[in-house]
MIBARO-917807 format. One record per residue (C-alpha): residue in three letters; x, y, z. Coordinates in steps of 0.001 Angstrom, whole numbers. Example, Ala and Ser with C-alpha at 12.3 -4.5 7.8 and 13.67 -1.06 7.14 Angstrom:
REM residues 2
+------+---------+---------+---------+
: code :       X :       Y :       Z :
+------+---------+---------+---------+
:  ALA :   12300 :   -4500 :    7800 :
:  SER :   13670 :   -1060 :    7140 :
+------+---------+---------+---------+
END
This chain:
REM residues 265
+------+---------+---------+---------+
: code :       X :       Y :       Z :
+------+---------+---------+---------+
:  UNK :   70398 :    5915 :  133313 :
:  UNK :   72177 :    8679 :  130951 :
:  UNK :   68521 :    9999 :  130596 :
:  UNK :   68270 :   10527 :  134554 :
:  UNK :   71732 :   12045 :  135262 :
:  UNK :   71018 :   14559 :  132290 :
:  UNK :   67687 :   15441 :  133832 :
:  UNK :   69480 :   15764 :  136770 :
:  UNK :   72113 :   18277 :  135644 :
:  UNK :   69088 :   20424 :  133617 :
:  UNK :   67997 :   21065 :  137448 :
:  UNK :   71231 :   22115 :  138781 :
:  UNK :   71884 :   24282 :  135349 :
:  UNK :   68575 :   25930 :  136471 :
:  UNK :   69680 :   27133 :  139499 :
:  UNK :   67886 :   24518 :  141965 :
:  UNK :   68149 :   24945 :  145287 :
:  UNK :   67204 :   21694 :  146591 :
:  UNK :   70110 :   19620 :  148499 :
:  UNK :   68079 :   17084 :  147893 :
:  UNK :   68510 :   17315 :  143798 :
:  UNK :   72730 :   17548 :  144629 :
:  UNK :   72515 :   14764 :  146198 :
:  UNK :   71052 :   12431 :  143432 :
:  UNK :   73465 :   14017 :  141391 :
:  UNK :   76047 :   12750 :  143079 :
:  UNK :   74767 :    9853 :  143221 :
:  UNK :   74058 :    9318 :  139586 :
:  UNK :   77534 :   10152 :  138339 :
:  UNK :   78995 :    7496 :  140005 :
:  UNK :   76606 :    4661 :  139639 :
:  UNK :   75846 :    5710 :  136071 :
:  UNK :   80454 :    5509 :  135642 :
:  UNK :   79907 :    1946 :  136935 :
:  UNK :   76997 :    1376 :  134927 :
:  UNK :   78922 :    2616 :  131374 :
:  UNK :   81642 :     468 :  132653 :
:  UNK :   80327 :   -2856 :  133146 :
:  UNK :   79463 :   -3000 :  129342 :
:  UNK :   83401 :   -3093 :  129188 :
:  UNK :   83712 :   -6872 :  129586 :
:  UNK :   86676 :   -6781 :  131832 :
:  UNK :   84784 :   -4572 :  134058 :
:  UNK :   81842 :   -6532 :  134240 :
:  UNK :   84010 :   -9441 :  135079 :
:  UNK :   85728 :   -7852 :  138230 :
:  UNK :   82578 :   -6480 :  139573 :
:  UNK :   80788 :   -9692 :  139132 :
:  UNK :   84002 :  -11640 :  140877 :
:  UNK :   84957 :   -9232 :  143535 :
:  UNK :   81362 :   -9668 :  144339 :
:  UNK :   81502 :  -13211 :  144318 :
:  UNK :   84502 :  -13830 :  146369 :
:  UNK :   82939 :  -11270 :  149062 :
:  UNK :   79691 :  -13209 :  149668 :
:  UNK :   81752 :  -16435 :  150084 :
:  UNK :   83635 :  -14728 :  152891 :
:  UNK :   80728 :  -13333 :  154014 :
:  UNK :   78636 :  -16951 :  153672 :
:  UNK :   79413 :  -18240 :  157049 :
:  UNK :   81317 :  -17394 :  160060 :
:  UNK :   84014 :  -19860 :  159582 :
:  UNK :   85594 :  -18543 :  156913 :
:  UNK :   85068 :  -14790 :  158571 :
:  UNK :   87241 :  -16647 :  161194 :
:  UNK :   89654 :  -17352 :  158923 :
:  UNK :   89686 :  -14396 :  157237 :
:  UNK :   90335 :  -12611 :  160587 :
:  UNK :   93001 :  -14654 :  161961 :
:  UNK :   95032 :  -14593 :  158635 :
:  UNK :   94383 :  -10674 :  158644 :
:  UNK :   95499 :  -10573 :  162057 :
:  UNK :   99444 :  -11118 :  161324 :
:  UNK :   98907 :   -8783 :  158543 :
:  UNK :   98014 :   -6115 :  160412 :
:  UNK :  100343 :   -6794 :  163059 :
:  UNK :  102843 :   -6382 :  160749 :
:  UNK :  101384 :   -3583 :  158729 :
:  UNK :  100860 :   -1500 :  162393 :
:  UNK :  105122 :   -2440 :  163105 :
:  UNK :  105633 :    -740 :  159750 :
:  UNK :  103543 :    1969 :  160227 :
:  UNK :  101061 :    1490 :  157310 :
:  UNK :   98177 :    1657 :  159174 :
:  UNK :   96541 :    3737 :  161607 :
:  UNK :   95941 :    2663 :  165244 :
:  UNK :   92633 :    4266 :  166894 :
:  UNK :   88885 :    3759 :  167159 :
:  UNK :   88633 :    3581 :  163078 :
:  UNK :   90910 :     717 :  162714 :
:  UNK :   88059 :   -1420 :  162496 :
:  UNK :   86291 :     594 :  160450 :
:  UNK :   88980 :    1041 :  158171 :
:  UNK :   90279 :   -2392 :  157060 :
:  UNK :   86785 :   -3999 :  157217 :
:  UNK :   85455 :   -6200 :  154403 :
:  UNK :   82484 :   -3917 :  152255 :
:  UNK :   78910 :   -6193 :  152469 :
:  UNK :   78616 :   -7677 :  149396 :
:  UNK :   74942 :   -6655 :  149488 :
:  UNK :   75518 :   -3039 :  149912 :
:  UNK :   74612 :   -1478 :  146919 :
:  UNK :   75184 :    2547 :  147975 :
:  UNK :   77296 :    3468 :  144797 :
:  UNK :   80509 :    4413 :  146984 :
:  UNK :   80096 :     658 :  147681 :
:  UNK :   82042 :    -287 :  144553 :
:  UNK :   84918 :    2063 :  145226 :
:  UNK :   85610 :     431 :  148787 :
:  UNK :   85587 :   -3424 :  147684 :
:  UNK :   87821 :   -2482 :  145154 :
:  UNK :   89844 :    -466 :  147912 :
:  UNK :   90079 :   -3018 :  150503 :
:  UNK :   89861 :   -6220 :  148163 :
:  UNK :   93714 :   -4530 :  146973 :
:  UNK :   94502 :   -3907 :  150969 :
:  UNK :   93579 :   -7346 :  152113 :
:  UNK :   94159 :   -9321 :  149132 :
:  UNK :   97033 :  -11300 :  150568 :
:  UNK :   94641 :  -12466 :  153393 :
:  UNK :   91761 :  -12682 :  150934 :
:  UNK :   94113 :  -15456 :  148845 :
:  UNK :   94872 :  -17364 :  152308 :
:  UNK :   91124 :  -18115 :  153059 :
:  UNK :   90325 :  -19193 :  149362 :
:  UNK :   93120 :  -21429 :  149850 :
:  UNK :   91596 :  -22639 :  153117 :
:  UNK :   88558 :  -23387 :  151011 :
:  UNK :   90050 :  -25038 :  148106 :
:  UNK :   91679 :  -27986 :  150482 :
:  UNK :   88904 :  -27826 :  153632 :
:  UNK :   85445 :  -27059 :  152168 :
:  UNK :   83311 :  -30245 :  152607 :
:  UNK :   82004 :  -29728 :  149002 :
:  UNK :   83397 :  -30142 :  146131 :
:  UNK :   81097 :  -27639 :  144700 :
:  UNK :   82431 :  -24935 :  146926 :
:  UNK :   86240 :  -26218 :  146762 :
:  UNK :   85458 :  -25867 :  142267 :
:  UNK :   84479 :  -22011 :  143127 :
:  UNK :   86952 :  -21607 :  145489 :
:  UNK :   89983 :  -22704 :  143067 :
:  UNK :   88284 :  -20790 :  139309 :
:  UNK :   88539 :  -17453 :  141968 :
:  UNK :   91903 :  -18100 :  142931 :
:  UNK :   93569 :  -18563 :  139900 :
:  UNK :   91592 :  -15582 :  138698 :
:  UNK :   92641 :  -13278 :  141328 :
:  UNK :   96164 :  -14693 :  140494 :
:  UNK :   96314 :  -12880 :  136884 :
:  UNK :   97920 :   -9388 :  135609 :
:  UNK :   94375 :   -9038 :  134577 :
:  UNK :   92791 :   -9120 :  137352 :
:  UNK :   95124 :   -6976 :  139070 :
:  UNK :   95597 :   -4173 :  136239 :
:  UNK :   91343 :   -3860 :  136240 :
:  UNK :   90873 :   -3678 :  140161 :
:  UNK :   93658 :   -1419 :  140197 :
:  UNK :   92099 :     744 :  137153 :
:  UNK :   88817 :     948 :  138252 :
:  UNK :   89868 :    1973 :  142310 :
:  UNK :   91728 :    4588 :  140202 :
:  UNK :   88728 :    5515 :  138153 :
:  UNK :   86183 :    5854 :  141089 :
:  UNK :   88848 :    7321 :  143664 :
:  UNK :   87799 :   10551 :  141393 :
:  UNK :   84138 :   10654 :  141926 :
:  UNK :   83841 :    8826 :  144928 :
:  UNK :   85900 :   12231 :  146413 :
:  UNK :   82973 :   14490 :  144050 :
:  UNK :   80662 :   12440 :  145657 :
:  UNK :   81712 :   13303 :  149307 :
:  UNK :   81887 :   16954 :  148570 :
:  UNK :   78615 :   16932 :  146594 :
:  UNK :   76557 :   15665 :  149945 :
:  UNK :   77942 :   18696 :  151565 :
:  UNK :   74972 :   20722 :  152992 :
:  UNK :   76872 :   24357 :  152318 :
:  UNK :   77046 :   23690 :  148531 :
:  UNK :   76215 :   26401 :  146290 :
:  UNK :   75063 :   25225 :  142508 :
:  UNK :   78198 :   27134 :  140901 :
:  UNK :   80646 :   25383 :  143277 :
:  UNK :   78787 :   22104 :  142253 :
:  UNK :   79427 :   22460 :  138815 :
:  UNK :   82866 :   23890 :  139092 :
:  UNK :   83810 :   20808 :  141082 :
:  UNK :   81777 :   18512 :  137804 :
:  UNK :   85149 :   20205 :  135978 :
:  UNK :   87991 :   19639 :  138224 :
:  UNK :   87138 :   15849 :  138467 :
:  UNK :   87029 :   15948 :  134686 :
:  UNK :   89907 :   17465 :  134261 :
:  UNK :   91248 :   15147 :  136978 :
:  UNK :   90685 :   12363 :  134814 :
:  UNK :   91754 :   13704 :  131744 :
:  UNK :   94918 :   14418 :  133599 :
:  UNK :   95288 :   10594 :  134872 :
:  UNK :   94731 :    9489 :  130935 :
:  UNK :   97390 :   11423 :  129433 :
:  UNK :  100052 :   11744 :  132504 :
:  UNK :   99388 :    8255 :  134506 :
:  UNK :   99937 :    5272 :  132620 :
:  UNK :  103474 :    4646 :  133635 :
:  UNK :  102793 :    5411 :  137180 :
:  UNK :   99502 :    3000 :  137057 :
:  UNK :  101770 :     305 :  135195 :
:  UNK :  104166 :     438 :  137905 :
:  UNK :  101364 :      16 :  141170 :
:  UNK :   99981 :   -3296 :  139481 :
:  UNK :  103506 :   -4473 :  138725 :
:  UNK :  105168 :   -4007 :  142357 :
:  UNK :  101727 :   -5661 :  143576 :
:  UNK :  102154 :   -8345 :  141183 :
:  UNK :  105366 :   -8824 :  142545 :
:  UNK :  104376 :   -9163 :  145939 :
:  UNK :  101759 :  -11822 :  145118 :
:  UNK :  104090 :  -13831 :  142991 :
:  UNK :  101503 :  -13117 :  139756 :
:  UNK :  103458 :  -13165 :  136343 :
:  UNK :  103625 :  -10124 :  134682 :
:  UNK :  103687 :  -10129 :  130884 :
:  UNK :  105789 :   -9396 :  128341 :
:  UNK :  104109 :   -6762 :  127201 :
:  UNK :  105742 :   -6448 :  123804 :
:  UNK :  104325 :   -9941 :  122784 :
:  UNK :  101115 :  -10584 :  120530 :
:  UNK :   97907 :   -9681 :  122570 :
:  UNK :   95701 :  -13285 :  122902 :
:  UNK :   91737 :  -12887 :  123482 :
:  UNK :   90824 :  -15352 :  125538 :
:  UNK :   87542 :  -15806 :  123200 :
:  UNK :   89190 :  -16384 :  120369 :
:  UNK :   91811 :  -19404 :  118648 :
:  UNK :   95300 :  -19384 :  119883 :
:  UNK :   95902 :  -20167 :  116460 :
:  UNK :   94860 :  -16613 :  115377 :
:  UNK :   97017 :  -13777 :  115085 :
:  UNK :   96561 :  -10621 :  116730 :
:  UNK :   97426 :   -7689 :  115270 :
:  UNK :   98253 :   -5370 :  118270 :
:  UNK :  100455 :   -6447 :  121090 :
:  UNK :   99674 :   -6644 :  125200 :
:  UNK :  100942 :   -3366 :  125549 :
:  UNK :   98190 :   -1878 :  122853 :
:  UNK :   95277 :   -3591 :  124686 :
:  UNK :   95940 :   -2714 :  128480 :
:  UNK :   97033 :    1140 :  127469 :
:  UNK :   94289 :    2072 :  124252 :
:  UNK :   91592 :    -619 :  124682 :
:  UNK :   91471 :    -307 :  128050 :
:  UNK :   93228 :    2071 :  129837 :
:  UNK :   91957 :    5061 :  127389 :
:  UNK :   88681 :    4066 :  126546 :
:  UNK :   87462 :    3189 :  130235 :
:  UNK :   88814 :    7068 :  130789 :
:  UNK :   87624 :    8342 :  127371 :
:  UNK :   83840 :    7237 :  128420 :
:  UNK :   84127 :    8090 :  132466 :
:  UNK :   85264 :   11631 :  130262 :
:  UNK :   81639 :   11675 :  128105 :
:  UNK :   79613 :   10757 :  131076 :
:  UNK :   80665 :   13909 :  133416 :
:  UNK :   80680 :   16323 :  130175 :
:  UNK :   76943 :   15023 :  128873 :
+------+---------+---------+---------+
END
């Protein structure tokens, strides 16, 4: 995958003049960021749940139902407060991504609308927990609840929306038709610099999203000056860095530090 998006950039750096070759560009960088990031084990896990919980929303109409009719007050609600916009994209706009779409802009919008909805996604795993007629299915539905329930959970869907908010906006000016090669490549460098800018200025402002949505969703936040526990190893072994030192360097900087190496290779 690095191979191909290096390739890639040798024929824009040569002055190519095919849209075609901008447009696999494009598409490389951002399926080749959630490539990288999947071999982060936190990241892997989100994609792999989010992806989960979206095919057992999409597996039969029933729970669509439900999903709809526990949206439906939300929007109601959102559209009193303004939130949301009223018109022919309404649809559009707060509909669930199809867990089979694999376009690489895919990622970017269940991570997007999986935060949006997220109230209404909890109501229909509920629904699923006490009124699927297996217990197979009510087992899934409760491991994804309580998942979706944790800072974790929130801090990485958060992180990574954050993370591909960047290049899914390259992307979309990248499959412009009136793209010149220079303007490509100058616009490589703003969403690196973008990011870089996010990593050193952002944390506190990131911190403070996940928090008020943990909030919202009644999911404990942690005390972040406490002894960081991996979940792999012995309670009975010390740490020797605290919460705080995992979610900002181990996670926060490196997921940023690599997105950083991928658009500068």
């Amino acid at each position: 995958m690095q191979g191909e998006l290096n390739g890639l950039k040798i024929l824009i750096r040569k002055e190519s003049r095919s849209a075609y070759s901008i447009h696999c560009f494009a598409h490389q960088v951002q399926l080749t960021l959630v490539v990288v990031s999947k071999k982060c084990i936190q990241v892997g896990e989100l994609v792999v749940l989010v992806s989960n919980i979206l095919n057992v929303l999409g597996s039969s109409f029933k729970r669509i139902d439900e999903f709809r009719e526990s949206q439906k007050e939300r929007i109601e609600e959102a559209l009193d407060m303004g939130k949301f916009k009223t018109g022919r994209g309404l649809n559009q706009e707060l509909g669930l991504s199809r867990a089979c779409d694999t376009r690489c802009d895919s990622y970017y919008k269940s991570f997007k609308i999986f935060i949006r909805m997220f109230g209404s996604i909890l109501d229909v795993l509920e629904a699923l927990v006490v009124h699927a007629r297996l217990m197979d299915e009510r087992a899934k539905a409760m491991g994804y609840l309580r998942t979706c329930q944790t800072f974790e959970f929130a801090f990485m869907l958060h992180l990574m929306r954050d993370v591909l908010a960047f290049t899914n906006e390259l992307n979309k000016c990248l499959q412009k038709k009136e793209q010149d090669i220079a303007n490509v490549m100058l616009l490589v460098e703003v969403a690196k610099r973008r990011l870089q800018s996010f990593r050193e200025d952002d944390w506190d402002s990131l911190i403070k999203k996940v928090s008020t949505f943990c909030i919202k969703y009644g999911i404990l936040i942690p005390n972040f000056d406490e002894p960081y526990v991996n979940s792999l190893r012995s309670r009975h072994k010390s740490t020797d860095h605290t919460i705080l030192h995992h979610y900002r360097v181990d996670v926060f900087c490196k997921k940023f530090k690599n997105s950083m190496v991928i658009l500068t290779k």
